[in-house]
FIKOLFI-670344 format. One record per residue (C-alpha): residue number from 1; residue in three letters; chain; x, y, z. Coordinates in pm, 1 decimal, m for minus. Example, Ala and Ser with C-alpha at 12.3 -4.5 7.8 and 13.67 -1.06 7.14 Angstrom:
<pts>
+------+------+-------+----------+----------+----------+
! resi ! resn ! chain !        x !        y !        z !
+------+------+-------+----------+----------+----------+
!    1 !  Ala !     A !   1230.0 !   m450.0 !    780.0 !
!    2 !  Ser !     A !   1367.0 !   m106.0 !    714.0 !
+------+------+-------+----------+----------+----------+
</pts>
This chain:
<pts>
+------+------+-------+----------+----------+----------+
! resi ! resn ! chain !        x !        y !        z !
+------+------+-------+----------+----------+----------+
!    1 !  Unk !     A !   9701.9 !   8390.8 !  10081.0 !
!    2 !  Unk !     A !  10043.2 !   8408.5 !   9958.2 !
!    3 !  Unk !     A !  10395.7 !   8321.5 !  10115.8 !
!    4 !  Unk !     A !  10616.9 !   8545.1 !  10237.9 !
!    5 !  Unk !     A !  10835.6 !   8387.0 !   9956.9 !
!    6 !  Unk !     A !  10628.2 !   8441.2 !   9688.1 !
!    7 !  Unk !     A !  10562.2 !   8821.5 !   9766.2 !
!    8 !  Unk !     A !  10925.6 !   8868.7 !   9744.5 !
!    9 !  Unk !     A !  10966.4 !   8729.2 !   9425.7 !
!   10 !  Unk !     A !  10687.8 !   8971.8 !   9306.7 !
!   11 !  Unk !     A !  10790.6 !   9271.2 !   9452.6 !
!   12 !  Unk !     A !  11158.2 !   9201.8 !   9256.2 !
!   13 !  Unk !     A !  10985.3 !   9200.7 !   8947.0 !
!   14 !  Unk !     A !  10898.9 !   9582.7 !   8994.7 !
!   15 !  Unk !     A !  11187.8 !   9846.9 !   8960.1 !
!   16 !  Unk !     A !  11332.5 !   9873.9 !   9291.4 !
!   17 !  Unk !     A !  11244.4 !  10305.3 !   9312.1 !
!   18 !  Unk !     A !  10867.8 !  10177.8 !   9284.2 !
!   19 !  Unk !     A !  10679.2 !  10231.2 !   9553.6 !
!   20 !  Unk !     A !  10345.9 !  10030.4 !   9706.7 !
!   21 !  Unk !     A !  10066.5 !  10039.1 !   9933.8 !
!   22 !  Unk !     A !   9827.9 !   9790.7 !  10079.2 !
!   23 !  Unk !     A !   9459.3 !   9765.0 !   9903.1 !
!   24 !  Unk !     A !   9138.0 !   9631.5 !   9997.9 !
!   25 !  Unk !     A !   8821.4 !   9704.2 !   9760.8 !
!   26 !  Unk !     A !   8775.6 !   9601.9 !   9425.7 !
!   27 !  Unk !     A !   9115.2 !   9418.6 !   9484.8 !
!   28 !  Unk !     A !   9294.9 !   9305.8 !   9758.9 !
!   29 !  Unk !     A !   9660.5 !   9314.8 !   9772.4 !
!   30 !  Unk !     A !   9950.4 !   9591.2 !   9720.7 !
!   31 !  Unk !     A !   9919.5 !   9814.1 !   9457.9 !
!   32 !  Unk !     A !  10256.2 !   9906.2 !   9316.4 !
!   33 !  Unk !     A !  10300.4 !  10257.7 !   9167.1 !
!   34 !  Unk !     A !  10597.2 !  10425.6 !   8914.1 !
!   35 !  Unk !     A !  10556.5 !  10728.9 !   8740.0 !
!   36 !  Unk !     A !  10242.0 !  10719.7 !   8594.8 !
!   37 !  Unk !     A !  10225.5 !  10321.7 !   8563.1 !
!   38 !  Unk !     A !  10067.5 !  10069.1 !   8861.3 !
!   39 !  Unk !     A !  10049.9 !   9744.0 !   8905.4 !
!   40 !  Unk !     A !   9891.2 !   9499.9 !   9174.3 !
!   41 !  Unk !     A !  10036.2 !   9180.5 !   9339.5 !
!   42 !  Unk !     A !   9734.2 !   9012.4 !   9460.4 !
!   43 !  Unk !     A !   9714.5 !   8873.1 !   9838.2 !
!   44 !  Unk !     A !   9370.5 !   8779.3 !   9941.9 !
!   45 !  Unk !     A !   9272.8 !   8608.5 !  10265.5 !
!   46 !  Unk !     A !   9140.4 !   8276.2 !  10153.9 !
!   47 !  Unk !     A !   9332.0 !   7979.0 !  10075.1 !
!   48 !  Unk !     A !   9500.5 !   7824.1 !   9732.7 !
!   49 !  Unk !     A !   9634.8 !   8031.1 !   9417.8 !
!   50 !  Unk !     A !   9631.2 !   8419.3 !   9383.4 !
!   51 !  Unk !     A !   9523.7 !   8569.1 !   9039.2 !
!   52 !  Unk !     A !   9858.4 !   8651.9 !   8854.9 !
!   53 !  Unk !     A !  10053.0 !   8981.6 !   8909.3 !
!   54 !  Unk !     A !   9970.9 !   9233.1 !   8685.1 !
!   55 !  Unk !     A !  10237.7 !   9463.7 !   8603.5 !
!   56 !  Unk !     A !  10336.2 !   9782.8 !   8538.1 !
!   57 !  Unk !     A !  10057.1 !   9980.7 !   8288.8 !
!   58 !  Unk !     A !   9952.6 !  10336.6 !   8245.8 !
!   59 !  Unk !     A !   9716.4 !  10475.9 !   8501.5 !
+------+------+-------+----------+----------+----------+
</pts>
């Protein structure tokens, strides 16, 4: 799981016109989307560290 916190500081690390949508399958978190780029902030339900963020790349 991650903090409310933490999300935010993810989320500002993506242009603010981005937008996102929740996940669950092969990943689980928010999938951020820009043009033709995506990128996923992880947020899982068990406990400790989430995978790092992976930004912005061509679809």
């Amino acid at each position: 799981m991650r903090t409310v916190k933490s999300l935010i500081e993810e989320l500002a690390r993506f242009p603010e016109e981005a937008l996102c949508y929740a996940y669950e399958g092969e990943i689980t978190g928010i999938v951020v989307r820009h043009d033709e780029h995506h990128g996923v902030i992880h947020c899982g339900k068990r406990e400790g560290a989430e995978p790092d963020t992976i930004l912005l790349t061509r679809l």
